[in-house]
C-alpha positions, -999 to +999 in steps of 0.1 A: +124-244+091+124-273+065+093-282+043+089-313+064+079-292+099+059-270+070+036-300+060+032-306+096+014-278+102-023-283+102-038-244+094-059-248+061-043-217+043-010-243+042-026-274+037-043-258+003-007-250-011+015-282-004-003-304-035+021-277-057+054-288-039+050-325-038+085-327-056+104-311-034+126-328-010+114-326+029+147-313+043+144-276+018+145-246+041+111-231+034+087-209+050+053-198+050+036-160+048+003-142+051+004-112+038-025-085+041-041-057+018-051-024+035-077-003+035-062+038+035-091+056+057-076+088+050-044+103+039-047+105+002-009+105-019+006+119+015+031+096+019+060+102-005+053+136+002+063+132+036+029+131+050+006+111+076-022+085+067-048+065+090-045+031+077-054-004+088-048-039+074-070-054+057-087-095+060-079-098+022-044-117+021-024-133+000-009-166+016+020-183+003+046-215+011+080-208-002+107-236-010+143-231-017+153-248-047+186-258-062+187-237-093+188-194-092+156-188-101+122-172-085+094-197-097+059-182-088+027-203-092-005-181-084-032-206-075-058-183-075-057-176-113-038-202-125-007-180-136+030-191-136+066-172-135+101-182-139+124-155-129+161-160-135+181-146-105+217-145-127+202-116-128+168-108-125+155-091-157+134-059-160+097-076-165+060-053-169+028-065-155+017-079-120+056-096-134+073-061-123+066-065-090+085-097-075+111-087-106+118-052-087+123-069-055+144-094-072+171-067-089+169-048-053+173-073-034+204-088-051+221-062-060+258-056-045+258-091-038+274-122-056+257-142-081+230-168-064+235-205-066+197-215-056+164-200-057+129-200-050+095-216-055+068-200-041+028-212-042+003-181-032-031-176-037-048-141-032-080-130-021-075-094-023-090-076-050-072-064-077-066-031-088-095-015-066-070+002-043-065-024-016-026-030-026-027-062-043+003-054-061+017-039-031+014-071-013+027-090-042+061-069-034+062-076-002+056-112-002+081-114-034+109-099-010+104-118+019+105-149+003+138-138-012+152-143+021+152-178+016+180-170-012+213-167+009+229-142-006+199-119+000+196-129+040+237-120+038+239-085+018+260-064+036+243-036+022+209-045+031+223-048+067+237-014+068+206+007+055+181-015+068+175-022+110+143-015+120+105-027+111+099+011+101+131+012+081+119-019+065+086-006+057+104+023+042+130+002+020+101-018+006+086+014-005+119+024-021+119-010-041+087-005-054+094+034-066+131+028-074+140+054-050+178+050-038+182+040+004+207+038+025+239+023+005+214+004-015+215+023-048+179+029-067+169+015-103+141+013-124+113+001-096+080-008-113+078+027-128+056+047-102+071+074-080+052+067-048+061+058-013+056+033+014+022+034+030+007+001+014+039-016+028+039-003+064+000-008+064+010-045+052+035-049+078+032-028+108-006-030+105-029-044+142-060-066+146-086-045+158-069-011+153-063+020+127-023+030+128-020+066+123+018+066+104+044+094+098+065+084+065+099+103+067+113+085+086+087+054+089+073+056+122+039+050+143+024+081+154-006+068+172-030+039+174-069+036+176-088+012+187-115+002+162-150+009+179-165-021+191-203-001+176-187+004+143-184-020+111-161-012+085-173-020+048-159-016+014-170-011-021-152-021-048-166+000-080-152-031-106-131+000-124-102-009-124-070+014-111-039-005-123-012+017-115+012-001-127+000+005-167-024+028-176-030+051-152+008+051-140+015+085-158-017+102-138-005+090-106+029+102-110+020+135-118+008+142-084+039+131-071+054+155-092+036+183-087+046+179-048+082+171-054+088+204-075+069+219-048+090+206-021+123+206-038+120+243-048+111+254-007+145+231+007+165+247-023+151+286-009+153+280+028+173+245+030+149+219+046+152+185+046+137+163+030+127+184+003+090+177+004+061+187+011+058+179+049+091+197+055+075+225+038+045+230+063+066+220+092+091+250+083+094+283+107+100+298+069+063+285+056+032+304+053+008+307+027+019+338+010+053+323+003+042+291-012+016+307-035+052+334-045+068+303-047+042+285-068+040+315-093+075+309-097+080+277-110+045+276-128+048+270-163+016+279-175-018+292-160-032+255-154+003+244-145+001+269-115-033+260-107-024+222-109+008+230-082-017+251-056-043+224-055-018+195-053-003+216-021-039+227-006-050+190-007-018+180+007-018+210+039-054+202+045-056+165+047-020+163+067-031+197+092-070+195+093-089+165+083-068+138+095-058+152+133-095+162+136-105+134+123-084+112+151-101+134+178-137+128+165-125+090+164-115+088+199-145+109+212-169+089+191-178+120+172-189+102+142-208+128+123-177+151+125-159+120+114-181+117+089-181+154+076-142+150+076-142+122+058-166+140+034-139+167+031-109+143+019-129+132-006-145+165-023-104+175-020-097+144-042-120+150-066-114+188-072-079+191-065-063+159-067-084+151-099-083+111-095-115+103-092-142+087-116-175+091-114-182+057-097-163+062-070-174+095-060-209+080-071-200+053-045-195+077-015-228+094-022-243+056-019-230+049+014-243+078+029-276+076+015-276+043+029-273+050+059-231+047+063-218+077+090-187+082+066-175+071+037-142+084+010-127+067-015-087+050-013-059+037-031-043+059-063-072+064-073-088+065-114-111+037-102-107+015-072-129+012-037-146+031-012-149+024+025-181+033+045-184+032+085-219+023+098-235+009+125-228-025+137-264-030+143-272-019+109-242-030+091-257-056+067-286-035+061-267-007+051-244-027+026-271-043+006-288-012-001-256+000-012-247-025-034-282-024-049-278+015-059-245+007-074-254-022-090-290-001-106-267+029-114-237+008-132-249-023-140-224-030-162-197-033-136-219-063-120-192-084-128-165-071-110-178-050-083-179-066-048-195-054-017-184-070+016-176-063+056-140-056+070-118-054+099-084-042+107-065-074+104-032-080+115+001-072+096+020-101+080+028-131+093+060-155+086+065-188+100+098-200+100+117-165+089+151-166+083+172-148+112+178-118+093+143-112+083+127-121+118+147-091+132+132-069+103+097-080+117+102-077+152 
């Protein structure tokens, strides 16, 4: 698709984004993206831990039109906040920030393949909150690598071809990028410096209008679907602390991970599972709870080491075994004060045995419910972030303004950058006029 048949398109979300790429000449291949947030209902840190999560995409998007240009370099203008970037693609350097993101997708991306001639420019704007949990810089990823496709020598890598042929293998590869994880024949790097996995991208990409995905992680796939209830209004709190992952509270979030990799790497090395982690572990004919906590004692290093390993591994077994598959059931059956209890239970689990909560967004739970919300739990990587809340449709709008207020009373001095509003599961991302290569990723 050139930018010509681009700027024929009449949707509003492109319109806003052509002033930007007035200079470039009609007949450049382009293509246009909208690329979602999402909202994690439960499954805390289970994913790289070879877990299961309820997810759904979110509203909040990030749209973007990308140009290819004639020089090798990724030119990002961010409408929304002004901000620009010039990344060289001969080759992509090593960059911190909300920078490390389309850099890590960049060096991925282009590794094992020749030196580009031609780059991008991409205009986005972003509605999705940042840093509260919804995957902002998640998306950012994403929508970095699929514009990338636009760069030949990406759409061609052998290697990409090899290790990457499904949506859920895409999903999965994404997640990889971000954590620097090897895949496939694609060889691993630096990533953006947090060990985590690939929920926020296969919520981002695999994610349905008017549904919750229920998701395995090892290998990527779709477990189950729910419809959302037609009775039932989602609605999320953002507490205005900020959880950027990516900087200061990177070293917090990946010790979790590492608490359930030495965990699941010391059970394959014992009884040889595969993939040494975590879900192996409780899918095992060798597991039960008296060999973990021998295990545990084991490896421990220290008195609160070994009590930091058994809660990391209790949260993990009871979110993945107990709250999430009775919380599916209570779904379905419209159960929602057993939803609501389970719900309840994923978050006190965070809080005592995860440890990454603050006090406003445990503070923030408590509001829903006094306000009337049927469930409510905190989501993200936590240290700050959002909460959603389920209520009534009826009493929907009720119930968020007297949350807000309580919030707003209690912490007035995160006014500012708190933000109360109503959701839906929104579709996953959308690309008009994908390259060939990439629209069989996203079939």
């Amino acid at each position: 698709m050139t930018l010509t048949d681009i700027r024929l398109r009449r949707d509003d979300w492109i319109l806003g984004l052509l002033p930007l790429l007035e200079d470039m000449p009609g007949d450049a291949e382009a293509m246009a993206l909208r690329v979602p947030g999402r909202v994690e209902l439960l499954g805390k840190h289970t994913d790289y831990a070879g877990g299961i999560s309820l997810t759904c995409a979110s509203t909040r998007k990030m749209t973007g039109v990308a140009v290819r240009t004639e020089r090798p370099v990724f030119e990002m203008i961010d409408v929304s906040s002004g901000q620009r970037m010039a990344l060289s693609l001969t080759p992509p350097p090593e960059m911190q920030g909300w920078y490390a993101y389309p850099s890590a997708a960049a060096r991925r991306l282009l590794s094992h393949v020749p030196t580009p001639s031609t780059g991008v420019r991409l205009v986005f704007r972003s509605d999705i909150p940042s840093a509260a949990g919804m995957s902002s810089s998640s998306a950012l990823l994403v929508l970095s690598a699929l514009v990338l496709f636009l760069v030949p020598e990406v759409a061609s890598n052998p290697r990409l071809r090899e290790s990457v042929g499904s949506v859920g293998e895409w999903c999965a590869f994404l997640g990889a990028i971000e954590s620097g994880y090897d895949f496939g024949s694609m060889t691993g790097g630096s990533g953006v410096g947090l060990r985590g996995g690939s929920q926020d991208h296969t919520a981002i990409i695999m994610g349905r209008e008017g549904e919750a995905g229920l998701f395995g992680y090892h290998p990527v796939e779709r477990l189950h679907t729910l419809s959302w209830p037609d009775d039932m209004q989602l609605l999320v709190g953002v507490s205005g602390v900020a959880a950027p992952k990516a900087t200061s509270a990177r070293e917090r979030y990946n010790r979790a991970s590492d608490l359930a990799h030495r965990i699941g790497r010391e059970f394959a090395r014992r009884h040889g599972t595969s993939p040494p982690l975590l879900g192996a572990v409780i899918e095992s004919e060798a597991f039960d709870e008296c060999s973990v906590i021998e295990l545990i004692d084991s490896i421990a290093t220290s008195a609160e080491d070994r009590t930091a390993l058994w809660h990391r591994f209790a949260q993990f077994h009871d979110e993945c075994t107990v709250v999430i598959p009775e919380a599916v059931e209570a779904w379905e059956s419209g159960e929602w004060s057993t939803f609501g209890r389970l719900a309840a239970r994923s978050q006190q689990m965070a809080s005592a045995w995860l440890g990454n909560q603050v006090p406003e967004t445990n503070r923030l739970v408590e509001m829903a419910l006094a306000s009337a919300a049927v469930a409510a739990s905190s989501f993200g990587a936590g240290f700050g972030g959002a909460v959603w809340a389920m209520a009534p449709r009826i009493e929907a709008e009720a119930v968020l303004e007297r949350w807000e207020s309580a919030y707003e009373e209690a912490y007035p001095e995160h006014r500012i950058r708190s933000d109360f509003f109503m959701e839906t599961s929104g579709p996953g991302v959308e690309v008009i006029g994908a390259p060939g290569p990439l629209s069989g990723l996203l079939a």
